[in-house]
Every structure is written in C-alpha cells, then in structure tokens.
PLY file of the C-alpha trace (Angstrom):
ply
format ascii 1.0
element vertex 482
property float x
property float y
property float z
element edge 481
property int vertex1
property int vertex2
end_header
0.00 0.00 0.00
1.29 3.18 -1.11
0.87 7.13 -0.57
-2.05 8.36 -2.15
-3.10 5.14 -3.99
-6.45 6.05 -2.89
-8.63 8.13 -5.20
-11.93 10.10 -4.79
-11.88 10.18 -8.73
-15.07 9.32 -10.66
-15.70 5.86 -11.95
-18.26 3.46 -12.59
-18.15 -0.14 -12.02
-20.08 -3.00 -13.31
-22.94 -3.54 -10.60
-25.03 -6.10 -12.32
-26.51 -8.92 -9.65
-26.29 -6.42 -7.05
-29.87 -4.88 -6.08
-31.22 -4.53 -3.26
-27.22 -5.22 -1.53
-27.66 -4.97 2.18
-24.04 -2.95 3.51
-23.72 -2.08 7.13
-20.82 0.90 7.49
-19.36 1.13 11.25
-18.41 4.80 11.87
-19.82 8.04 10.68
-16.56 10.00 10.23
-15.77 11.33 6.87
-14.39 7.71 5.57
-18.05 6.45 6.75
-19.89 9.10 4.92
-17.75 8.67 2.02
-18.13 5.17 1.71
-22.01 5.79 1.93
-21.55 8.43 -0.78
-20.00 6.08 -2.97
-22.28 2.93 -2.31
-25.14 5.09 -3.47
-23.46 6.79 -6.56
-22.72 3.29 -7.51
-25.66 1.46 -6.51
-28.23 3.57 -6.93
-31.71 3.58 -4.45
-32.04 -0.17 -4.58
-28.73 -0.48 -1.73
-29.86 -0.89 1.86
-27.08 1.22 3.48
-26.34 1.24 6.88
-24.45 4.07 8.35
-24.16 3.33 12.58
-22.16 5.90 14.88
-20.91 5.31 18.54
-22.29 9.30 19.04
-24.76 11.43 18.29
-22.74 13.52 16.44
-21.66 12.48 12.71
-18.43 13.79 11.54
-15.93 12.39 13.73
-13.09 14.69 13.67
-14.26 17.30 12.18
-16.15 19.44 13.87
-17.79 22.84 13.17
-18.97 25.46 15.31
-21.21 27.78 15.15
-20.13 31.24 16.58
-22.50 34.43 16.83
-21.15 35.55 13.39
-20.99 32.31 11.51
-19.32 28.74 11.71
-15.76 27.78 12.31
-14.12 25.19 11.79
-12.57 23.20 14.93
-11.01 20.34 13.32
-9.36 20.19 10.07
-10.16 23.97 8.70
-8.70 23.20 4.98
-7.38 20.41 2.72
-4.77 20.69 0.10
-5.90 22.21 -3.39
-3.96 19.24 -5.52
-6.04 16.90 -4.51
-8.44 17.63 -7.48
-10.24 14.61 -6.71
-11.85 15.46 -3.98
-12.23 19.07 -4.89
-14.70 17.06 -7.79
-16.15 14.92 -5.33
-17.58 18.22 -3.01
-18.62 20.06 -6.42
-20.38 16.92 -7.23
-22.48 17.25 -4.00
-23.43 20.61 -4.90
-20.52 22.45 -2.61
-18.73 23.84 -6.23
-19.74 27.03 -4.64
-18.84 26.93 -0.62
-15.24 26.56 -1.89
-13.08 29.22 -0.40
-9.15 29.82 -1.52
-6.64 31.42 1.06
-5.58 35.38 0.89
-2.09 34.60 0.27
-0.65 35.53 3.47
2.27 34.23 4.68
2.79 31.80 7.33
5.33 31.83 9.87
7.66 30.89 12.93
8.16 32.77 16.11
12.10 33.35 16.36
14.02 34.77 18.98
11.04 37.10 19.61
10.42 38.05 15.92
8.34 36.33 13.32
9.76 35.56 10.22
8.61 33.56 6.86
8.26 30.55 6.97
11.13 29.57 4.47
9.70 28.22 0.58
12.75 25.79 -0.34
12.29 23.13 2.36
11.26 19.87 2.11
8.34 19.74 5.34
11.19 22.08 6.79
14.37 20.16 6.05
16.50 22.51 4.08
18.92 21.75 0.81
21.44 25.00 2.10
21.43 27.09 4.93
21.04 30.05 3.31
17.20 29.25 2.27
16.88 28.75 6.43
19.21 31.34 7.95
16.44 33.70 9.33
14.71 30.51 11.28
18.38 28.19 12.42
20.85 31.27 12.58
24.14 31.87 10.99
25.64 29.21 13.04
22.70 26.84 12.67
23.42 27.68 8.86
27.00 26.95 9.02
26.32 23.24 10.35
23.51 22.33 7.49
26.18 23.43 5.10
28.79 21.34 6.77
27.32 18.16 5.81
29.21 17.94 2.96
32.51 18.30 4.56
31.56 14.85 6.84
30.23 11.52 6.42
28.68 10.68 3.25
25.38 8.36 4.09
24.70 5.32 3.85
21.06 4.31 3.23
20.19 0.32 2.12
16.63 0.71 0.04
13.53 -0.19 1.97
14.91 1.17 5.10
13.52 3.62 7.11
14.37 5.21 10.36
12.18 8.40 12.32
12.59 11.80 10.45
14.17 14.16 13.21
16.64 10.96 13.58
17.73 11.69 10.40
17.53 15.50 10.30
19.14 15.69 13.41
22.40 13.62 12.69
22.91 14.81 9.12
22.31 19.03 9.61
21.69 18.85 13.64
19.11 19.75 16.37
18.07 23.58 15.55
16.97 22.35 12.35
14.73 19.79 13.73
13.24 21.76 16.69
12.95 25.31 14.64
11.77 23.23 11.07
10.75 20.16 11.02
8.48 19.07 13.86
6.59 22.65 13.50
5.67 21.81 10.11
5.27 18.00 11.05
3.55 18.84 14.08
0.71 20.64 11.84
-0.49 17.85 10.22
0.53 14.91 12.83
0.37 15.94 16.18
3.95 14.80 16.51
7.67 15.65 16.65
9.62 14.83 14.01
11.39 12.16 16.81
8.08 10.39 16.41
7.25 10.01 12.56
8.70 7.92 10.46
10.66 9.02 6.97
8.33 6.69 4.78
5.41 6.96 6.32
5.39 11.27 6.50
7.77 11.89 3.62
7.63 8.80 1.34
9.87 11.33 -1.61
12.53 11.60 0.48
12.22 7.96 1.15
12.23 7.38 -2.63
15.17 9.57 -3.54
17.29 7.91 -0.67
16.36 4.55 -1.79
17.55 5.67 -5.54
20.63 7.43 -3.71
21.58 4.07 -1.84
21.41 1.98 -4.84
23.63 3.87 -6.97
26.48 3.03 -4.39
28.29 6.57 -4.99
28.84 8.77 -2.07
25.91 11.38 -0.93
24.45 13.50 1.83
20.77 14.21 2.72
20.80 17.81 1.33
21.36 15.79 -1.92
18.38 14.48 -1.80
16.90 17.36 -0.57
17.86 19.61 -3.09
17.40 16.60 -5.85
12.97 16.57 -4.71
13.11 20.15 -4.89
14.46 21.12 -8.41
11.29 18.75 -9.92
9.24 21.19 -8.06
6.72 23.06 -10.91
8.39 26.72 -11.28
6.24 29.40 -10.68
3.59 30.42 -12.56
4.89 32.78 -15.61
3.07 36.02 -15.74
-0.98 35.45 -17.28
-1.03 31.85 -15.36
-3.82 31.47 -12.78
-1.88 30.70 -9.60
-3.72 27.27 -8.37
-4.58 27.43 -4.14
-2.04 25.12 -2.15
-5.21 25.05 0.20
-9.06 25.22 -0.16
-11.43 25.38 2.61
-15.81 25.52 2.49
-17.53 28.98 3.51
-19.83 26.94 5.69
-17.07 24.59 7.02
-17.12 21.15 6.87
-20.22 20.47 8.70
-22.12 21.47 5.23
-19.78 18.35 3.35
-21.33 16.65 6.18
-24.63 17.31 5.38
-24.18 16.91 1.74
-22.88 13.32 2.14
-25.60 12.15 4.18
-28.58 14.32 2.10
-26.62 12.22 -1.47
-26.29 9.03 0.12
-29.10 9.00 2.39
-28.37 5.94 4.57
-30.28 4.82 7.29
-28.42 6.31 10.29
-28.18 4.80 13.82
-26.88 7.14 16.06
-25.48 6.12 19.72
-25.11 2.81 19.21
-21.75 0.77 19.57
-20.97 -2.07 17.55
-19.45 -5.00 19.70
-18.35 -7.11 17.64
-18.80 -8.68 13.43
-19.20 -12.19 12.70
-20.39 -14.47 9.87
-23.24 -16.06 8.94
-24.51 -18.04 6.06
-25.27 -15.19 4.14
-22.85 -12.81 5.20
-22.32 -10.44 8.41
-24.07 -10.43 11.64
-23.35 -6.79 13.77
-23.69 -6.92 16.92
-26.26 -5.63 17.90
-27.48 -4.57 14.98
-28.67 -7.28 13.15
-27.29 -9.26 9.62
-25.55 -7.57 6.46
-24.47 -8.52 2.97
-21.23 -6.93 3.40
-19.47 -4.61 6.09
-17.16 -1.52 6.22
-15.29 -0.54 9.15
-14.75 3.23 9.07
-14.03 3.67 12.79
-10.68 4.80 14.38
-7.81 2.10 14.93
-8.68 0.80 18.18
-12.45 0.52 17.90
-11.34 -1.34 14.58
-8.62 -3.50 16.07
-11.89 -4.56 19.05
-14.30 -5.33 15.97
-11.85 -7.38 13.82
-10.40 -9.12 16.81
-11.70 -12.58 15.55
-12.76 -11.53 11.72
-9.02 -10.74 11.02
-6.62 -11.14 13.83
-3.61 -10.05 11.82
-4.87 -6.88 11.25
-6.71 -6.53 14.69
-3.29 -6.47 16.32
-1.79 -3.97 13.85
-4.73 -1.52 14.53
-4.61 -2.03 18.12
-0.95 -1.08 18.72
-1.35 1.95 16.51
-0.26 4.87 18.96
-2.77 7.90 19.08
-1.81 11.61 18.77
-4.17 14.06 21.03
-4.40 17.96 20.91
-6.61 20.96 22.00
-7.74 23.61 19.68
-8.90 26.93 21.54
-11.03 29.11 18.71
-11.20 32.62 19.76
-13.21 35.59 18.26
-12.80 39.16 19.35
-14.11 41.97 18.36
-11.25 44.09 16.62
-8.57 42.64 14.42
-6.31 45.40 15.55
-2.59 43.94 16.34
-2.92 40.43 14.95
-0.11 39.77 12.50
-0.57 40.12 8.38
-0.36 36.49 8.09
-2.03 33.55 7.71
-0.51 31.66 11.26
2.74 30.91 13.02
4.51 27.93 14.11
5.62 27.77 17.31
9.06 25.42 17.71
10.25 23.63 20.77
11.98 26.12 22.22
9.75 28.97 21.93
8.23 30.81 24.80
4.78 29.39 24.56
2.51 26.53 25.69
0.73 26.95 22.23
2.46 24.91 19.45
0.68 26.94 16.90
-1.94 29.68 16.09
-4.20 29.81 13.33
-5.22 34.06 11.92
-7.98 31.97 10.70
-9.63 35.81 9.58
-6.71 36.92 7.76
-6.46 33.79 6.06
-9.67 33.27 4.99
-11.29 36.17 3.43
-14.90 34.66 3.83
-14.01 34.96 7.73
-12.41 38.44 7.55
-15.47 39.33 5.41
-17.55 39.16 9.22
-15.65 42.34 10.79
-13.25 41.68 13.78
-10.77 38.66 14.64
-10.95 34.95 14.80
-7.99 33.00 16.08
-7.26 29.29 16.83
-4.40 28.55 19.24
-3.23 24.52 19.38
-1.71 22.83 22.07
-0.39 19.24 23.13
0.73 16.40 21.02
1.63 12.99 20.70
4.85 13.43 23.36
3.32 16.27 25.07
-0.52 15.19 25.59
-1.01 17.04 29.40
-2.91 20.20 27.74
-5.94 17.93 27.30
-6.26 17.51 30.90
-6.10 21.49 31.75
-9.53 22.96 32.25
-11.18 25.43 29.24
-10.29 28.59 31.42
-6.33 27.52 32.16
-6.31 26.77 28.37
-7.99 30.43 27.42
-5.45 31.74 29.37
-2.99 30.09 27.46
-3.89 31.46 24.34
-4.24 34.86 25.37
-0.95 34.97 26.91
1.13 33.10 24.00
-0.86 35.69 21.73
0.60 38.51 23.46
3.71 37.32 24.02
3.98 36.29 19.76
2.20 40.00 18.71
2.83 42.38 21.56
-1.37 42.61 21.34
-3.47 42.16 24.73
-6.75 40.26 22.95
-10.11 39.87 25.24
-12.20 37.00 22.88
-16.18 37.80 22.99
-16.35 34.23 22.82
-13.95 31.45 22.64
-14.58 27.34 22.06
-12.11 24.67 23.66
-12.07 21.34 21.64
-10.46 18.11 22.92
-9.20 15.81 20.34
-8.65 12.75 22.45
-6.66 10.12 20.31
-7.26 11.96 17.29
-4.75 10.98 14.68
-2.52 7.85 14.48
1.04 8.51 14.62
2.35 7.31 11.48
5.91 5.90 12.65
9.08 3.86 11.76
7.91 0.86 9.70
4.24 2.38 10.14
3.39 1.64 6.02
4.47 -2.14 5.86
2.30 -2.94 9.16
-0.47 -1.09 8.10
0.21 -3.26 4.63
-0.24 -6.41 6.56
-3.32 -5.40 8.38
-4.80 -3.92 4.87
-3.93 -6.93 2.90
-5.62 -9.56 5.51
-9.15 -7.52 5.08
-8.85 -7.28 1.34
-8.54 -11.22 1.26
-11.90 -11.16 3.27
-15.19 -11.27 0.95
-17.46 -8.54 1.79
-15.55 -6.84 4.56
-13.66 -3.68 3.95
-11.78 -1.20 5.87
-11.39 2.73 5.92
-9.72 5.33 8.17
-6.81 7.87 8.83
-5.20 5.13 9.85
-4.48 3.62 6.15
-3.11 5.76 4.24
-2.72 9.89 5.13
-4.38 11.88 7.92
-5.89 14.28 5.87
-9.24 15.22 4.98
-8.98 14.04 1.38
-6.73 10.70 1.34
-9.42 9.77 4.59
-12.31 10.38 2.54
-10.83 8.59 -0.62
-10.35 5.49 1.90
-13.72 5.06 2.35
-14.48 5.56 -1.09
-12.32 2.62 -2.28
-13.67 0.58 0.57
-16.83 0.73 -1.17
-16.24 0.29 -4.48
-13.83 -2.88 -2.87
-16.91 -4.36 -1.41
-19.14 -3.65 -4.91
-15.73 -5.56 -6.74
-15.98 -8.74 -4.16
-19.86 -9.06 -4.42
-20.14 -8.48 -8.15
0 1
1 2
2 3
3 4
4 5
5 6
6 7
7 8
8 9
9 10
10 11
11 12
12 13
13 14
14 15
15 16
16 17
17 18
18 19
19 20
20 21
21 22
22 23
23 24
24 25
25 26
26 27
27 28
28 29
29 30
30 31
31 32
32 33
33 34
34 35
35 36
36 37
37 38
38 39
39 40
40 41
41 42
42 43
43 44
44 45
45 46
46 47
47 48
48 49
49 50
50 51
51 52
52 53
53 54
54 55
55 56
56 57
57 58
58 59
59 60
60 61
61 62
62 63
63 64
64 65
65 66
66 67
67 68
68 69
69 70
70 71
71 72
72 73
73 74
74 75
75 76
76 77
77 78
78 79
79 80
80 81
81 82
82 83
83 84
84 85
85 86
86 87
87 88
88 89
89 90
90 91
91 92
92 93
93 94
94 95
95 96
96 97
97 98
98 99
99 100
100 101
101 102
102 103
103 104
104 105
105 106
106 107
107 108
108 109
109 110
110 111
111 112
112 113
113 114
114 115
115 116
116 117
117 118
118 119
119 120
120 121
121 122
122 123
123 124
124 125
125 126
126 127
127 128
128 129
129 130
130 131
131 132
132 133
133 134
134 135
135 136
136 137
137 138
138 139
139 140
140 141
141 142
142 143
143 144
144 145
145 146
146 147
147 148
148 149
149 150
150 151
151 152
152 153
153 154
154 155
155 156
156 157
157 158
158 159
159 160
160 161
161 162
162 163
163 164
164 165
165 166
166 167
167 168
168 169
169 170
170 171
171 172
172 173
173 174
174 175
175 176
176 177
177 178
178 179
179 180
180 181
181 182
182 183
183 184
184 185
185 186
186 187
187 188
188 189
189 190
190 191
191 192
192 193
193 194
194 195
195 196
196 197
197 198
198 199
199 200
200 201
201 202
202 203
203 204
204 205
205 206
206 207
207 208
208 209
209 210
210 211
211 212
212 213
213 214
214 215
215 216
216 217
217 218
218 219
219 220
220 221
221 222
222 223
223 224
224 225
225 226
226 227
227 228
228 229
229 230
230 231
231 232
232 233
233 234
234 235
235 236
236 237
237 238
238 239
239 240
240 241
241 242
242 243
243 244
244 245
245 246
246 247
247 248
248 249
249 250
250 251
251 252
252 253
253 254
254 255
255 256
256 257
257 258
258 259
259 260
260 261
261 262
262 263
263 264
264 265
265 266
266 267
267 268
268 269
269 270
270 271
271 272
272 273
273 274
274 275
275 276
276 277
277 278
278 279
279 280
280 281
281 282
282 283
283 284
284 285
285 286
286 287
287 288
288 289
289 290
290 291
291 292
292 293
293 294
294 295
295 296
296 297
297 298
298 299
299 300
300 301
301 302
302 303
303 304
304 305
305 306
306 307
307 308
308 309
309 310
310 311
311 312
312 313
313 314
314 315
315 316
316 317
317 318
318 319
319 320
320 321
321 322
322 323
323 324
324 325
325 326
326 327
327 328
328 329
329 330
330 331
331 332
332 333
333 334
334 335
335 336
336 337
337 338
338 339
339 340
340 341
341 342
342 343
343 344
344 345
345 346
346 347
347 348
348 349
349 350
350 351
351 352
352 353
353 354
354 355
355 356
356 357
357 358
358 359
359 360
360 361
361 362
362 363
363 364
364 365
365 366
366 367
367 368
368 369
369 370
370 371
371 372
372 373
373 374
374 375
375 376
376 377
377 378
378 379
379 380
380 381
381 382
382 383
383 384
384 385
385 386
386 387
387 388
388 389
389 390
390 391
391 392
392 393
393 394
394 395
395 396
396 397
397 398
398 399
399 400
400 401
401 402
402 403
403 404
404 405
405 406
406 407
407 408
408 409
409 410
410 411
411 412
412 413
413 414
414 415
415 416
416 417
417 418
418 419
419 420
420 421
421 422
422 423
423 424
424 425
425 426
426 427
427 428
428 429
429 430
430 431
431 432
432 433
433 434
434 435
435 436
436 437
437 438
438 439
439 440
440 441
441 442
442 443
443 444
444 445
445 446
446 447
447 448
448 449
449 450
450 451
451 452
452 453
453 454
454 455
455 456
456 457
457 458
458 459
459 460
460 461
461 462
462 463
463 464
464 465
465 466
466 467
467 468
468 469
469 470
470 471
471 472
472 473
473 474
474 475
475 476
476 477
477 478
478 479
479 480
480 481
C-alpha cells in the first residue's frame, strides 16, 4: 500500500446482480460518509445502506462550530488544493460554490522574539542549504547544514527507514529539527519529528534515498533534498492562474457533512456501539445490529482492532498497537482585528516561549471569515509526546492562548467568545515501519469477501486521502460481491 493510492476520482463499475445489496458501514466519520456516498453513486436507491455511529454527532473529527457571526471550523479547517479529486467529489455534491481559496498571506515561525517567513525551499522544513533557512536556524545553525558535505557521506540500504528528526538531526543537527521540522510535522501529525517515520510522512525523500543508496556513490541528505526540490513546478509565468495550495468551504465542513448524508441518504443509527462482526450463512451479523451482505469498518484504529479481533486477527493487532496523537484547539473571536499579524498563522518550535504549538489568523487567512468584521484565532496545544494540555480545564487553556498571543504580537486580545475542543486520540502517529504494518493489516481484510476497511489510519491523515479510503472501501466491497 502506497501514498495516495487512494482516489476520490469518478468511476463506474459494473454492478449487475447487485440490487437490493444490504451494507452495514461502522463509523460516521468522513471515511463512513464517504463510503455511503460512494455505495449510493454506484448502486443507486435499490442499496440498503447502513451508516451506525458510537455518538450522536456524525463527523468524527471534524467538527464545526457555530459562533454568533458564523461557523468555524474546529477540526481540520482546509485540505490541500492538488487533490483535485476530492475538490470534484464536493462540487459533485453541490458544494462547487462553498469553496473558499486562502488570501495569500504568509505563514510563519516565532524566532528569537520576531516572526519571520516561513522559508519556501524546504522539504516539510528540512532545508537543501542554509542560506534558504538562515532567518529561522541562525548563521551558526546555517553553518552546520552546510557542513554536511565536509563529513560523512550516508549510507542508506533501500527499503529502510528510520524516524525523520533521527535523520535530520544527525545529518544538519538539532536547531533544524526543533525550529523546522516538527513545527511543520507537528501541523499535520500531532507529533515531533522524533516520532514520525521518513516513509510513512515523507515517502519522496524515502524514494530519492532509496535511488541514492542503490547507486552506491557517495551522498548527503541535502542531496536528496535539493534533488525533490528542483522537480518542483516553477512558478507560474506572468498570465497563469496561480492554483490554491489550500481550499477550505464557507460553511465549514459540517455542510460536506450534510451533503454526504442528504446524497447518500443511509439509514443512520446514532449512539449505538458495535461490539463485535461475525459471519453467517449469508454474510455479516453486527452486533447488535442485526445481519448484512457486506461490512465496512470506518471507525478509528482501536475501535477497529476490538471489531476485527476474531474476523481478522492479523490486522486486529496492527490496529490495536497503533499509537494515538491528542491535541486541544482553543477558537477565539474578538471583536477588533487590531494587532494580529498580516499572516495567515505561526509555528511555534520547541523552544519557543509558549505553551501553544501553533496559532491559526484563521480571519486573515480566509477572506470569507475576515469578510464578518473583527478577529478569529485558533491557538493549538499538546501532542503525541506532550498530551497534558488535554487535561487542563477550558479557562487555564484560554489563558494560554491569550498569553502566548501577546507574548507572539505584543497585542493584549479579550475574545467575545472562545470554544475549547479536545481531540482525544485523534490521529494515528504514522511511525518507523508504520506503512508495511499497516500493509499487513490492509492486505488480511482485502482477502476477506465482503468486509472492507477505511480510516486515517491507512493511508494519510488528511481530509482528502481519509475520505478517498472510504471511497475505495466501497467500491472494494461492490468488486468482491459483483
């Protein structure tokens, strides 16, 4: 199983034998709704779909909130624009229109008490010279990235894989790793770099070591480095429409929510917990449900591992040593957007002087939220190593925010209203040899008639490669009863 295999993109399969297909689907996250979405498309109003969720809330982690002056976002706020697949799976739901680009603004890191860009010719923050990260590492920081050439060349067998501030940290040292690379890691993983793994977060650089290690001639990781980034597109030449690196919807992701469910309109049983699958003659029984055709699992890896336990052990013991990364988001809106920075956000490394690991200008970057007068900010805390923020109380955590946005902008900010969202266990930490156990625990479903499996879990944490997970799942289980 690799990277991105999965694909929202539209096609139609042969369904022939398969009316009135009874499929139960465990889990009403976005790889559940998905997977619902696509049984329909594909089956059309004959399916019995099943969509059951542990809650009462569908969604699973995302999460929208409505604030006196319009929704926000408290999950995932954005997905990234090159995903064009799923970009035509929310205009075929009737979104085309809810779908909101960035202004442009800058991002950035808080350094030595000054912000500065976040540097453009980085791989995820590791650099190919120090001169592309001198304003972030310092001069001296600089000097040792460029020193890599003067020491060791590497030595890399293909197929190997050890954890990415390992790496960074031995080749072009610490500052890089604490400053760079776990900021930018952090945002999408709730992890340091220390705690991801190279082919699970950054499967290119994996690639161009691999190539690197076969050739047998000497090399250094800012090889490689620089070797990913001169196939990088060059910008666009003048008359070119830029294309968005992210897109987000005006109503947030609750209305995809909606939309999925309205298109693939399921029966929906809310609050109940599935104990366990088995089979029968004719197929599934769900405990407590009742008996299926077929069966998705679109639940997060231990509730999976639980349910599988005796369907597929293999891949029930994968799941259920999958280590979980938790945060807190804190969403703040004031009333004046005087003294909050020109840019989009700011990273926050390891050794700045803040509990928050990040903040979101979630109004200057969006223009559909500027468009509502004043501020809106989202401050994140905790991660994978660092979980105690979920345990502070919503006050402690306000105070947090308010404090590490004064300290970062020199701004004393009063919120009119502020939200505090835990994210227990919400995303698995893709580690060292993360892709070939996940493999295993992939391939033993995929041998199962009728059972299929979906999640963050399988193949990228974000909005678009979970969604296209449950997509596939379905049209797996339409290719294995057909």
């Amino acid at each position: 199983m690799k990277a991105n295999q999965f694909s929202c993109r539209f096609e139609k399969l042969d369904t022939s034998g398969l009316e009135g297909l009874r499929v139960a689907i465990i889990g009403g996250g976005i790889a559940g709704l998905s997977a619902a979405w696509e049984l329909r498309r594909q089956l059309g109003p004959s399916a019995s779909i099943l969509l059951t969720e542990a809650y009462d809330r569908l969604g699973g982690k995302l999460k929208t909130v409505n604030y006196a002056n319009g929704p926000v976002d408290m999950g995932a706020e954005a997905y990234l624009g090159f995903r064009q697949d799923f970009t035509e799976l929310v205009e075929s739901i009737g979104l085309g229109d809810q779908l909101c680009t960035p202004s442009g603004l800058p991002s950035g890191f808080f350094v030595d008490g000054a912000l500065v860009d976040i540097p453009r010719r980085t791989l995820m923050g590791i650099p190919a010279s120090g001169e592309d990260v001198v304003e972030v590492v310092g001069e001296s920081g600089a000097a040792r990235i460029d020193a890599e050439r003067n020491g060791q060349p590497m030595t890399w067998t293909p197929d190997q894989d050890t954890s990415v501030g390992q790496l960074v940290e031995a080749r072009l040292g610490r500052i890089v790793v604490d400053r760079l690379v776990s900021p930018l890691l952090g945002g999408v993983y709730s992890c340091s770099a220390f705690d991801l793994g190279v082919r699970a977060t950054i499967p290119r650089l994996a690639a161009e070591l691999d190539r690197l290690g076969a050739e047998g001639k000497p090399f250094y990781l800012v090889d490689a480095v620089d070797a990913i980034l001169s196939q990088r597109p060059s910008p666009n030449t003048e008359g070119d429409k830029p294309k968005p690196v992210f897109r987000s919807l005006r109503g947030g992701y609750a209305s995809l929510v909606d939309a999925l469910v309205r298109h693939a309109n399921p029966e929906l049983l809310r609050n109940t917990a599935v104990e366990s699958i088995g089979r029968t003659r004719g197929g599934y029984y769900i405990d407590p449900i009742g008996e299926f055709d077929a069966v998705i699992v679109a639940t997060p890896a231990p509730t999976a591992s639980a349910i599988l336990q005796y369907m597929a052990p293999t891949a029930a013991d994968v799941l259920g040593g999958i280590d979980l990364a938790s945060s807190v988001v804190v969403g703040m809106r004031m009333a004046s957007a005087h003294g909050i920075p020109e840019r989009s956000g700011v990273l926050l490394g390891t050794d700045a002087p803040t509990e928050a690991k990040a903040f979101t200008f979630s109004s200057r970057k969006w223009p559909h939220l500027a468009e509502r007068g004043g501020a809106f900010v989202r401050a994140s805390f905790g991660s994978y190593g660092n979980p105690w923020h979920l345990d502070v109380d919503n006050r402690a955590l306000l105070s947090f925010a308010v404090e590490d946005l004064e300290r970062i902008t020199g701004e004393r900010k009063t919120p009119e209203e502020y939200f505090v969202q835990r994210w227990w266990g919400g995303l698995p930490r893709y580690g060292v040899g993360y892709m070939d156990a996940m493999s295993q625990a992939y391939s033993e479903v995929l041998d199962i008639r009728g059972l299929a499996l979906a999640g963050a879990m399988l193949n990228g944490v974000g909005v678009p490669a979970t969604a296209a997970s449950g997509v596939e799942a379905a049209r797996e289980i339409i290719r294995e009863m057909a």
